[in-house]
GUTI-969897 format. One record per residue: x, y, z of N, C-alpha, C, O in turn; residue number from 1. Coordinates in Angstrom, 1 decimal, decimal comma, always signed. Layout:
BEGIN
+--------+--------+--------+--------+--------+--------+--------+--------+--------+--------+--------+--------+-----+
!    npx !    npy !    npz !   capx !   capy !   capz !    cpx !    cpy !    cpz !    opx !    opy !    opz !   k !
+--------+--------+--------+--------+--------+--------+--------+--------+--------+--------+--------+--------+-----+
!      X !      Y !      Z !      X !      Y !      Z !      X !      Y !      Z !      X !      Y !      Z ! NUM !
...
+--------+--------+--------+--------+--------+--------+--------+--------+--------+--------+--------+--------+-----+
***
This chain:
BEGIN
+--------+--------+--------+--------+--------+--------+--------+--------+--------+--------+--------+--------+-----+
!    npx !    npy !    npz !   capx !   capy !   capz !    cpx !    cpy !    cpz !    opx !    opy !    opz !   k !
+--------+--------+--------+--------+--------+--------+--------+--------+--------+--------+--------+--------+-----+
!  +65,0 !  -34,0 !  +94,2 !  +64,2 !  -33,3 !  +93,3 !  +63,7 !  -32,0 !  +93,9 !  +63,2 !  -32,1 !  +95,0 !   1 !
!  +63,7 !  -30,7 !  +93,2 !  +63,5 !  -29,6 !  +93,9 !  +62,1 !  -29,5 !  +92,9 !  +62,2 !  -29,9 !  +91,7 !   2 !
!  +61,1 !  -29,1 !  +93,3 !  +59,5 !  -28,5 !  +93,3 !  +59,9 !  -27,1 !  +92,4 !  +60,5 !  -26,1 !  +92,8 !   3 !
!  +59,5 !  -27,3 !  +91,4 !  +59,2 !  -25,8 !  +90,4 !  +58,5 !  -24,6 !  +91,6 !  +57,9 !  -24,6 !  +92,7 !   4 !
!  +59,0 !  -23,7 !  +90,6 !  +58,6 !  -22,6 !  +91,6 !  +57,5 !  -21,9 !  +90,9 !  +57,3 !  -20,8 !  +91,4 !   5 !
!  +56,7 !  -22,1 !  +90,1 !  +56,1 !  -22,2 !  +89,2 !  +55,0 !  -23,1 !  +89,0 !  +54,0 !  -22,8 !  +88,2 !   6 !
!  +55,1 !  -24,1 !  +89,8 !  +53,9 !  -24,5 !  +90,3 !  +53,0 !  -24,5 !  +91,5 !  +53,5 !  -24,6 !  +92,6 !   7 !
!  +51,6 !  -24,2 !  +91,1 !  +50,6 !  -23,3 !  +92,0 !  +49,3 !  -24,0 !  +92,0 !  +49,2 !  -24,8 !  +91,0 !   8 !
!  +48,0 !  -23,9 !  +93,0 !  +47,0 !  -24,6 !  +92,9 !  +46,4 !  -23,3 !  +92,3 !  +46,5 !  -22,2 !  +92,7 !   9 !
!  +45,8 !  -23,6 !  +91,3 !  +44,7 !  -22,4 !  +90,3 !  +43,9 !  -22,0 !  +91,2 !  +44,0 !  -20,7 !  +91,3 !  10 !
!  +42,8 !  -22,7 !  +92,2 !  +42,2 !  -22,4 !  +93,0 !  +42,6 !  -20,9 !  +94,0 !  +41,8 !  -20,0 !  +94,2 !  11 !
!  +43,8 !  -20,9 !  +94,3 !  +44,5 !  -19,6 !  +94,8 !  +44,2 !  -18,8 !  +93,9 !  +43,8 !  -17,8 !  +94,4 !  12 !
!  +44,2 !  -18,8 !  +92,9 !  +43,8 !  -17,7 !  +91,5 !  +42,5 !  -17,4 !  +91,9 !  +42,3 !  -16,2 !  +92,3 !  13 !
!  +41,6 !  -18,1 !  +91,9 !  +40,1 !  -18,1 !  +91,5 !  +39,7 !  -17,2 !  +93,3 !  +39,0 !  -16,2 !  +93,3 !  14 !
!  +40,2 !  -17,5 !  +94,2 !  +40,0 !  -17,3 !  +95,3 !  +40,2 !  -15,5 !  +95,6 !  +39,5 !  -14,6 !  +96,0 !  15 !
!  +41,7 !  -15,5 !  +95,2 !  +42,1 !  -13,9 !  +94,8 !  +41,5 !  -13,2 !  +94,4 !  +41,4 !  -12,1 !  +95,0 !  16 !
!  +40,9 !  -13,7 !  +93,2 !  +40,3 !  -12,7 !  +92,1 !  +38,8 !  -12,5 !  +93,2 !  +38,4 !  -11,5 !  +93,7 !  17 !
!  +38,0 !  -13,9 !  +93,3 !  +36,7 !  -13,6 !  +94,4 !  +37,3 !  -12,1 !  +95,2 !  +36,7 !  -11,0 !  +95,0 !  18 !
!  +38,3 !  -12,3 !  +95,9 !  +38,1 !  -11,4 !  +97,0 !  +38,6 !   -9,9 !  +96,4 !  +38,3 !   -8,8 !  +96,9 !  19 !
!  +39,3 !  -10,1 !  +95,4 !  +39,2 !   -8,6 !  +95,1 !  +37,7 !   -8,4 !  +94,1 !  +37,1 !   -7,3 !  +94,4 !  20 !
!  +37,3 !   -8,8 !  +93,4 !  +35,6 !   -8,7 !  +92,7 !  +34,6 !   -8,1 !  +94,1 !  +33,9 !   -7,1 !  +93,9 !  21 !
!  +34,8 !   -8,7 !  +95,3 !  +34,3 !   -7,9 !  +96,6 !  +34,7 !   -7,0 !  +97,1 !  +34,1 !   -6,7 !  +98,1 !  22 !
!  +35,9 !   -6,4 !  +96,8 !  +36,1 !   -5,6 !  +97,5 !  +36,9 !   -5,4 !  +99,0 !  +37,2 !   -4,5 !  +99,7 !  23 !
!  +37,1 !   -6,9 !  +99,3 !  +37,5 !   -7,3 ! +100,7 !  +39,0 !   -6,5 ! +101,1 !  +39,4 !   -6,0 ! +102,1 !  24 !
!  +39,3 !   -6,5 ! +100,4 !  +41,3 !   -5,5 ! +100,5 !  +40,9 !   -4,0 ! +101,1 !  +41,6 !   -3,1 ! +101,5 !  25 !
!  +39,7 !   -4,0 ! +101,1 !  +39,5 !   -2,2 ! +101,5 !  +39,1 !   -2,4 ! +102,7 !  +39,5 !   -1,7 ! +103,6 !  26 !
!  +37,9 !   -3,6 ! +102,9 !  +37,6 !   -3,3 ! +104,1 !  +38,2 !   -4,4 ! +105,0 !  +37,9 !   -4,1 ! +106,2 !  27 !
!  +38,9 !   -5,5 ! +105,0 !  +39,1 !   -6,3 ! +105,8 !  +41,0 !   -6,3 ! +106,2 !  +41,8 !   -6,6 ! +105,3 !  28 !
!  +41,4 !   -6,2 ! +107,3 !  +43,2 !   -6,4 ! +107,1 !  +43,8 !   -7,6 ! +106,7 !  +43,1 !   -8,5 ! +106,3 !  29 !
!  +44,8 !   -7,8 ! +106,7 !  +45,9 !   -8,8 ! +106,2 !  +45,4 !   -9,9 ! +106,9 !  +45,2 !  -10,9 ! +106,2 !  30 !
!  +45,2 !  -10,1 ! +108,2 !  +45,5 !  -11,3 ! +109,0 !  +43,9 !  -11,4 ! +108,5 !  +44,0 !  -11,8 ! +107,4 !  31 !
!  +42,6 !  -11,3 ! +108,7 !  +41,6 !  -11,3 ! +108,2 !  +41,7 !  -12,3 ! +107,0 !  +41,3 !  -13,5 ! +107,1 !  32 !
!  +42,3 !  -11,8 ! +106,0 !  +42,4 !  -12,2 ! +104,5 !  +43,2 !  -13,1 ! +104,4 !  +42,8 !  -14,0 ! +103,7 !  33 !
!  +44,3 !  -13,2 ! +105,0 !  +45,1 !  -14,6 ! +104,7 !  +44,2 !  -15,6 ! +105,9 !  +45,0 !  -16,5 ! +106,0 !  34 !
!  +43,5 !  -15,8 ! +106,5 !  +42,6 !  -16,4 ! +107,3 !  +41,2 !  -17,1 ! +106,6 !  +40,7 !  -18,2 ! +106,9 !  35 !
!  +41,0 !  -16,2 ! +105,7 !  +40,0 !  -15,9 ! +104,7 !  +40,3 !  -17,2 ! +103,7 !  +39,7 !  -18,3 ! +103,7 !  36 !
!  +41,5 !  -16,7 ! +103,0 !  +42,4 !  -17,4 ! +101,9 !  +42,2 !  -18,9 ! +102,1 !  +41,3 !  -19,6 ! +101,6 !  37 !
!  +43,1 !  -19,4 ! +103,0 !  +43,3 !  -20,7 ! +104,0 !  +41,8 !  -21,4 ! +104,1 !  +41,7 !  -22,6 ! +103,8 !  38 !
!  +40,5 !  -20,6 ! +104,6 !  +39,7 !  -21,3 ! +105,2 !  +39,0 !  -21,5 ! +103,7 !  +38,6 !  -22,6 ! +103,5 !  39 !
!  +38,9 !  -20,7 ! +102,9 !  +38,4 !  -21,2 ! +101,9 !  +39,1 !  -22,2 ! +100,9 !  +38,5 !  -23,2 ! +100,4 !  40 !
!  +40,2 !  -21,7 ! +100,6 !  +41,0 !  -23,0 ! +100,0 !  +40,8 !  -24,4 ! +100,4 !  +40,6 !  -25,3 !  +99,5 !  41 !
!  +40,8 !  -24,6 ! +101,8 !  +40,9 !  -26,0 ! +102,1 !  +39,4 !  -26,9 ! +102,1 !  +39,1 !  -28,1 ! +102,4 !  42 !
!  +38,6 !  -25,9 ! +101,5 !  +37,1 !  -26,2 ! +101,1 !  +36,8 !  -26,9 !  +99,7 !  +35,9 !  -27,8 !  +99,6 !  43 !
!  +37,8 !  -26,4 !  +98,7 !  +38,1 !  -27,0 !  +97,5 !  +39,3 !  -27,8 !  +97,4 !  +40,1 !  -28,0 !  +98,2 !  44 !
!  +39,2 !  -28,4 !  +96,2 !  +40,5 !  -29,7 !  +95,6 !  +41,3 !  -29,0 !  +95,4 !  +41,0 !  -27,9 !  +95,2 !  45 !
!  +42,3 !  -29,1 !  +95,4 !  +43,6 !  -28,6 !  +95,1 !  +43,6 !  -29,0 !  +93,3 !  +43,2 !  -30,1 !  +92,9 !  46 !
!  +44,3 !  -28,0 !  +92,3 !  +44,2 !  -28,0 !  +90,8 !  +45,0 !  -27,1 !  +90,8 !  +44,9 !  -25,9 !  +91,1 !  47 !
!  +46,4 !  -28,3 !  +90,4 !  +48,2 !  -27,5 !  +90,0 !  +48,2 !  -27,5 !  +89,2 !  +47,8 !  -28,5 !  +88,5 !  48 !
!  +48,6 !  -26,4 !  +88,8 !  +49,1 !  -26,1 !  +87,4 !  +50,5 !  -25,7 !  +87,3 !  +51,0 !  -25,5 !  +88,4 !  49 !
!  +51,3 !  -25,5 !  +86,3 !  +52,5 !  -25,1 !  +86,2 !  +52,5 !  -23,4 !  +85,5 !  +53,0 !  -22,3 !  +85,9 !  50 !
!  +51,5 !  -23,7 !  +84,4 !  +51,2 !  -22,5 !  +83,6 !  +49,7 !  -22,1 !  +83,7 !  +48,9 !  -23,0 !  +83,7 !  51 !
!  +49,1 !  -20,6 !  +83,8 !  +47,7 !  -20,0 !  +83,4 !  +47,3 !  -20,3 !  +82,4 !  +46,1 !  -20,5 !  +82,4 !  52 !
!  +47,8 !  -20,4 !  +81,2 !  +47,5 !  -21,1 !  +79,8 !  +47,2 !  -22,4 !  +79,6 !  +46,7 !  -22,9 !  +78,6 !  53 !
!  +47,6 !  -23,3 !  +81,0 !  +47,2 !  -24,4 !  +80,5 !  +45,4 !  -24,5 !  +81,2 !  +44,4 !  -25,2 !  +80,9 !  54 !
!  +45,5 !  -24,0 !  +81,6 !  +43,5 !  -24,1 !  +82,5 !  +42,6 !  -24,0 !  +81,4 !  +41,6 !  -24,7 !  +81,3 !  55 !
!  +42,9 !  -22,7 !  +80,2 !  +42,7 !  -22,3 !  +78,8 !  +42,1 !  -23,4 !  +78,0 !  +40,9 !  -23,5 !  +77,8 !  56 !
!  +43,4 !  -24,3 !  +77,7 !  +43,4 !  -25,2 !  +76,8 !  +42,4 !  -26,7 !  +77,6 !  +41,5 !  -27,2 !  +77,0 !  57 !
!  +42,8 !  -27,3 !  +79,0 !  +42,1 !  -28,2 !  +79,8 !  +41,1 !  -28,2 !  +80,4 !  +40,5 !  -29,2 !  +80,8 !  58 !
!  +40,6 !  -26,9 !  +80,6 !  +38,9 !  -27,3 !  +81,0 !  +37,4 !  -26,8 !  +80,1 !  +37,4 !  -26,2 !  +79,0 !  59 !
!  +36,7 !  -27,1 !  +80,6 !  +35,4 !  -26,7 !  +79,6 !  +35,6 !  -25,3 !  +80,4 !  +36,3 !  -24,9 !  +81,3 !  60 !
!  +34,5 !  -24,6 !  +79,7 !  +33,5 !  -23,4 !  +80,1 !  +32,7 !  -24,0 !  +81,3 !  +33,0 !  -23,6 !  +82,5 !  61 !
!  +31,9 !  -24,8 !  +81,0 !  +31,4 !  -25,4 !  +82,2 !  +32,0 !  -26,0 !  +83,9 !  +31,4 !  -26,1 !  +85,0 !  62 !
!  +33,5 !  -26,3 !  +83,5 !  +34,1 !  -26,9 !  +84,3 !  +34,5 !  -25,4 !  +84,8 !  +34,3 !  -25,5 !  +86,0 !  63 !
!  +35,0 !  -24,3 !  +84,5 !  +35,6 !  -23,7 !  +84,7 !  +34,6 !  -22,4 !  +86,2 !  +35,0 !  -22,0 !  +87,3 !  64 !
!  +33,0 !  -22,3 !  +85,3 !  +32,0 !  -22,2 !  +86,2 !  +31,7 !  -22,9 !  +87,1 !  +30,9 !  -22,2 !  +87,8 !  65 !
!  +31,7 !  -24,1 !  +87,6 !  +31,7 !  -24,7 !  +88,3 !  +32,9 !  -24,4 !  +89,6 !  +32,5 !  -24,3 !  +90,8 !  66 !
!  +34,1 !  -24,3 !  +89,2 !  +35,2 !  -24,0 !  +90,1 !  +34,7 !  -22,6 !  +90,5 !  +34,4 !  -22,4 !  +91,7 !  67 !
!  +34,6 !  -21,4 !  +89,4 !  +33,9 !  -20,2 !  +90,2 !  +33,0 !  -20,1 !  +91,7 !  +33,3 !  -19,6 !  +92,7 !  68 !
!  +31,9 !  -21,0 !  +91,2 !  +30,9 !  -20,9 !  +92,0 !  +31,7 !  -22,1 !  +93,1 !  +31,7 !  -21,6 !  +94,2 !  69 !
!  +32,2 !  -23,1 !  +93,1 !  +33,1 !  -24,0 !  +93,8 !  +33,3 !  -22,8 !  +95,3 !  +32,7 !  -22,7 !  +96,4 !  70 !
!  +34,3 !  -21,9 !  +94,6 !  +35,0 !  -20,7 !  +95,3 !  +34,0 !  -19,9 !  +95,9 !  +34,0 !  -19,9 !  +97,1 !  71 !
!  +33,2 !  -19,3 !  +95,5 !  +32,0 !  -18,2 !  +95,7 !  +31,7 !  -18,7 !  +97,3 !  +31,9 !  -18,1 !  +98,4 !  72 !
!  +31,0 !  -20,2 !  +97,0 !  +30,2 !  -21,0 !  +98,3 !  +31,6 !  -21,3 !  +98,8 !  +31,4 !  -22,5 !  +99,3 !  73 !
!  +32,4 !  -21,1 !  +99,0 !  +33,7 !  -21,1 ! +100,0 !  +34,2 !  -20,3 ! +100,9 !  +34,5 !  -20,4 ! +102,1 !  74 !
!  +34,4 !  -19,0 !  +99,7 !  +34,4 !  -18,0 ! +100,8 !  +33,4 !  -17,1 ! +101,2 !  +33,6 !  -16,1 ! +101,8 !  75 !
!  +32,2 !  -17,6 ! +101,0 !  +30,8 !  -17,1 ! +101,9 !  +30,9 !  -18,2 ! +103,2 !  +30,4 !  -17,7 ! +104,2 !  76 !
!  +31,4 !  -19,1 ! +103,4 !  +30,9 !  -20,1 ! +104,1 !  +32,8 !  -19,6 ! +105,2 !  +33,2 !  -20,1 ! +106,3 !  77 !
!  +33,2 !  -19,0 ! +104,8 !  +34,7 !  -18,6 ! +105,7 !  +34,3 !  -17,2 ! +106,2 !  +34,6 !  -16,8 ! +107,3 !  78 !
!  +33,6 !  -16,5 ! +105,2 !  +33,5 !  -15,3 ! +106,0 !  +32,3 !  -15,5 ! +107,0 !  +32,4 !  -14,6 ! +107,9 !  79 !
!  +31,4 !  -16,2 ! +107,2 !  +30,4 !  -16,6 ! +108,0 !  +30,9 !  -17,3 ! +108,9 !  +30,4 !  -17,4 ! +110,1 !  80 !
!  +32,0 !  -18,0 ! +108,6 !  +33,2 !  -18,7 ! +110,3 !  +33,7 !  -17,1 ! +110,7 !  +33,3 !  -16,4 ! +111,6 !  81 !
!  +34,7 !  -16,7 ! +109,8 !  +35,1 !  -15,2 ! +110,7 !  +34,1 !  -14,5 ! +111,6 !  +34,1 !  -14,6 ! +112,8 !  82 !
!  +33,4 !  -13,9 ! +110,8 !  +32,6 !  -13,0 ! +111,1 !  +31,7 !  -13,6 ! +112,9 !  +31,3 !  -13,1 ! +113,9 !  83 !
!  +31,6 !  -14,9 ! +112,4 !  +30,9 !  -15,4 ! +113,5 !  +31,9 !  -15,5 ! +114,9 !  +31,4 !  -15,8 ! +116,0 !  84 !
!  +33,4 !  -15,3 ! +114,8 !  +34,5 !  -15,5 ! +115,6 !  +34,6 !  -14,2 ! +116,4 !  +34,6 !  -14,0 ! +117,6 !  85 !
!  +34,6 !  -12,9 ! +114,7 !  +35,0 !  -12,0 ! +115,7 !  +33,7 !  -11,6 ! +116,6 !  +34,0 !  -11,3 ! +117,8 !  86 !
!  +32,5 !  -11,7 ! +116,3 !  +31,1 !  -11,4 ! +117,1 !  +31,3 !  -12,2 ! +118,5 !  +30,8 !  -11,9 ! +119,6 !  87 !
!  +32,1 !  -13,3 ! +118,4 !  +32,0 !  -13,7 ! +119,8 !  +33,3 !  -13,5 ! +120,3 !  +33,7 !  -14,2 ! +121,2 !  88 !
!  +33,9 !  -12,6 ! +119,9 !  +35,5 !  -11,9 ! +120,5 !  +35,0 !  -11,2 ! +121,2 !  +35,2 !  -11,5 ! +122,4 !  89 !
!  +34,1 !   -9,7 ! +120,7 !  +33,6 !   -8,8 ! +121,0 !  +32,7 !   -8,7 ! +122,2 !  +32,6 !   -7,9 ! +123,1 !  90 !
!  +31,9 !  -10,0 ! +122,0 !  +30,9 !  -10,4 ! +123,4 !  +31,2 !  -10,3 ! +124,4 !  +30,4 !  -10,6 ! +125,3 !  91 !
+--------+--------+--------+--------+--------+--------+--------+--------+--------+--------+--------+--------+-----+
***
């Protein structure tokens, strides 16, 4: 059985969108951000979907803010591991 290509953890969505709403693509590079990505992801549940329309129809309002903020306190808590990494690179 071959894995749809089409299926994705939503979380990746929610995570994305965080980091472009900040701004991070301007000021942080590639390896930074996929570092970023990773450390926050593995903070939250994993939630596959096949389709973006279906999150639409299956979660509340409520449920849906909760994953926001889920993500928010994720990647504050990744960029405070980075940030704390590169400070002691620099040292």
């Amino acid at each position: 059985m071959k894995m749809d290509d089409d299926i994705h953890n939503y979380y990746e969505h929610l995570v994305l969108e965080q980091i472009e709403q900040r701004g991070l693509k301007n000021t942080k590079d590639s390896d930074y951000l996929a570092d970023l990505c990773c450390l926050a992801l593995n903070q939250v549940p994993p939630r596959y979907i096949r389709y973006e329309v279906d999150m639409a129809f299956y979660i509340s309002q409520s449920e849906r803010q909760e994953m926001e903020m889920n993500v928010k306190h994720a990647i504050d808590k990744a960029i405070n591991y980075l940030d704390g990494i590169e400070v002691k690179a620099e040292s």
